[in-house]
C-alpha positions in Angstrom: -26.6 -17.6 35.0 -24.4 -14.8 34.0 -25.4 -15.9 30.2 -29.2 -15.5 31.0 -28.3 -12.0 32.5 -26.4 -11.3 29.3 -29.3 -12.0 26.9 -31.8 -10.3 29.1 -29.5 -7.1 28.6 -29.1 -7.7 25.1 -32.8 -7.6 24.4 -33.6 -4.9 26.8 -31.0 -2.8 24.6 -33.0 -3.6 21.4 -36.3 -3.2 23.0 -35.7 -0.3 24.8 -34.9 2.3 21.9 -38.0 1.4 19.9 -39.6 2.0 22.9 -38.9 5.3 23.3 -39.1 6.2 19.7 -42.7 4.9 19.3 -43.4 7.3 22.6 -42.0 10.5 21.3 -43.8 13.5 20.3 -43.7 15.0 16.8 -40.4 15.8 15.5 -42.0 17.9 12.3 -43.8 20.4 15.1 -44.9 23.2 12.7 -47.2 25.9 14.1 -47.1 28.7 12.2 -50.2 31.2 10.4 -50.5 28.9 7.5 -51.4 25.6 9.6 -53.5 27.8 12.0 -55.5 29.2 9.0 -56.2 26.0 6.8 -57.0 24.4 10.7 -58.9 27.4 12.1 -59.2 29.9 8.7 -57.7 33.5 8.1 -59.7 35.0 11.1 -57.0 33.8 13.3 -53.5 35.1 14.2 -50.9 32.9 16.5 -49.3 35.0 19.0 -45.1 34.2 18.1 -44.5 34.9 21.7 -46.1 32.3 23.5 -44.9 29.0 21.9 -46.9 25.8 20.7 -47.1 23.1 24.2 -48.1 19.5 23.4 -49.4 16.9 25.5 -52.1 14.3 25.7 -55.1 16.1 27.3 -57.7 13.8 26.7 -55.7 10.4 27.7 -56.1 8.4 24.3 -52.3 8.1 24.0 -51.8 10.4 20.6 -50.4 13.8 20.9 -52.6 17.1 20.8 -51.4 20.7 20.4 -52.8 24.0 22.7 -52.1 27.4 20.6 -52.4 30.5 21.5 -54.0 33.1 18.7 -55.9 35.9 19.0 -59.4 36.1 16.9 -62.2 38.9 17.1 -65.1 36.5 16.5 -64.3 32.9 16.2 -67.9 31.8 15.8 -69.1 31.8 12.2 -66.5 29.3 11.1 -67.2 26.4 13.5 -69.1 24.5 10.9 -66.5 25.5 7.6 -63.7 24.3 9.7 -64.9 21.6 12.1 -64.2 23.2 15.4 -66.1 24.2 18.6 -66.2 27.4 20.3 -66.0 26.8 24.2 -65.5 28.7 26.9 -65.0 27.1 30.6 -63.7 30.0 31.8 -67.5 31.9 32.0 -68.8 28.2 32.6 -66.9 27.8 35.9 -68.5 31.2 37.2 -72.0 29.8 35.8 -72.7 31.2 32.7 -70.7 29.5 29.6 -72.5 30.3 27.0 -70.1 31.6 24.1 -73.1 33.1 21.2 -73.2 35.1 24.6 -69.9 35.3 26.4 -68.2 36.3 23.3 -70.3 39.4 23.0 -69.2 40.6 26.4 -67.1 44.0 26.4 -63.2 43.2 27.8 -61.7 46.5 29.7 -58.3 45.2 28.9 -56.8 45.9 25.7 -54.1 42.8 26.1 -57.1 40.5 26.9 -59.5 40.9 23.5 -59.7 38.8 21.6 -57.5 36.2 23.1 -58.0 32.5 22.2 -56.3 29.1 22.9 -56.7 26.7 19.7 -56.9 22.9 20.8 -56.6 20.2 18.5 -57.1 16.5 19.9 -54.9 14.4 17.6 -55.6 11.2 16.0 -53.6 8.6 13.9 -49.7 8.5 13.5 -49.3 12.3 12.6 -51.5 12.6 15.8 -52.6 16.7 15.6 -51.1 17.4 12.5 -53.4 14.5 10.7 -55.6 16.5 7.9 -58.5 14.8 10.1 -57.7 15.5 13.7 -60.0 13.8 16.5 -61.6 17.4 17.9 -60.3 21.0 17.4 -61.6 23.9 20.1 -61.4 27.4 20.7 -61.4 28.2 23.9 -62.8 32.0 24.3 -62.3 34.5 27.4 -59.3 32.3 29.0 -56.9 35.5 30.8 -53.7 33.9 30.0 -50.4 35.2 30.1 -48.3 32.0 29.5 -49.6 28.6 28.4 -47.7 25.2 30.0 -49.0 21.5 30.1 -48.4 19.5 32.8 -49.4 16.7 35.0 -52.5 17.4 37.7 -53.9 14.9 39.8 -57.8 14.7 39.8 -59.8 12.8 42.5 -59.6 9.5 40.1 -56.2 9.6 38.4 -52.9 11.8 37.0 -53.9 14.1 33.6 -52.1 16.4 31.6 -53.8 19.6 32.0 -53.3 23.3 30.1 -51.7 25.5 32.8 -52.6 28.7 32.8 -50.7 32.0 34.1 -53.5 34.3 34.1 -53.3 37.9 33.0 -55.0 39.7 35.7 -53.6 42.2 39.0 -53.6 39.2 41.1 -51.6 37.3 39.1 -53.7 33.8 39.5 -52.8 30.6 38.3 -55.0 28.1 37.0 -55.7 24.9 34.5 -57.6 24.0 32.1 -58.6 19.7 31.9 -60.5 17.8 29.8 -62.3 15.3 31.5 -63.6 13.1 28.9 -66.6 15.0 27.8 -65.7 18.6 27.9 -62.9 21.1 29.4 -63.4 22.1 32.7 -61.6 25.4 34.0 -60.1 25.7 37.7 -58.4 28.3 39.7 -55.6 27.3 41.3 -54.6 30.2 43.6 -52.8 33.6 43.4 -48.9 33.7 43.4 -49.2 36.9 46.0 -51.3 34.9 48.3 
């Protein structure tokens, strides 16, 4: 008995690290201007001082990547570099439309221009492939800090883009993808 125990925890300490190794992210995580621009193109600028998060937002098991950049008018180079503008955000309240919601006049000098940069990652080098599954930009999103986490829908756990907002209130919210498109949701005011 003690022998069969033995070779059980023999194999569970092979099995085990190649386990874990096959499950973890990226180590050559590289976001910087000159992967956003040959990604996104020149129009784009990361912000340094809110980091690169990773997670699997749309559930196929490969790593994706949520950037924050700023860009004045990210929609002329959808088609030269294979992305799509969306923008939840406006869609939530009704009207997501970004040909339109783009054109809309921002009060706060902190919020223009602000954009989070998506890419859905396919293959072994999973966002960083040269053919990634999906990129987006997501226009309009008020975000102070950018976080991904686990959020519970009515069907299942997801990792989700959470999302301090920038605003007086100081609202929270998150951004899901839920197998067709990204879906934004308030999640309540810290002062509340």
């Amino acid at each position: 008995m003690c022998k069969i125990f033995f070779r059980l925890f023999l194999a569970l300490c092979v099995v085990l690290p190649s386990l874990a190794a096959a499950e973890a992210p990226s180590e050559n995580r590289k976001v910087d201007a000159a992967f956003v621009h040959a990604q996104f193109g020149d129009d784009f600028t990361i912000l340094p001082e809110i980091p690169a998060v990773y997670g699997d937002l749309d559930g196929d098991g490969v790593e994706d990547v949520v950037i924050a950049a700023r860009c004045k008018n990210p929609l002329p180079n959808q088609a030269e570099h294979n992305y799509t503008v969306i923008d939840p955000y406006y869609d939530f309240f009704g009207f997501g439309d970004p040909k339109m919601t783009t054109t809309f006049s921002e009060p706060d000098p902190a919020r223009r221009g602000l954009v989070v940069l998506i890419i859905h990652g396919q293959g072994p080098k999973a966002w960083q492939s040269e053919t990634p599954k999906a990129k987006f930009v997501v226009v309009n999103l008020p975000y102070k800090t950018l976080t991904v986490r686990k959020m519970r829908t009515k069907k299942k756990a997801i990792e989700a883009v959470y999302i301090e907002e920038s605003s007086e209130m100081e609202n929270s919210s998150a951004l899901f993808f839920d197998g067709k498109k990204f879906r934004y949701v308030p999640m309540g005011g810290s002062n509340q």
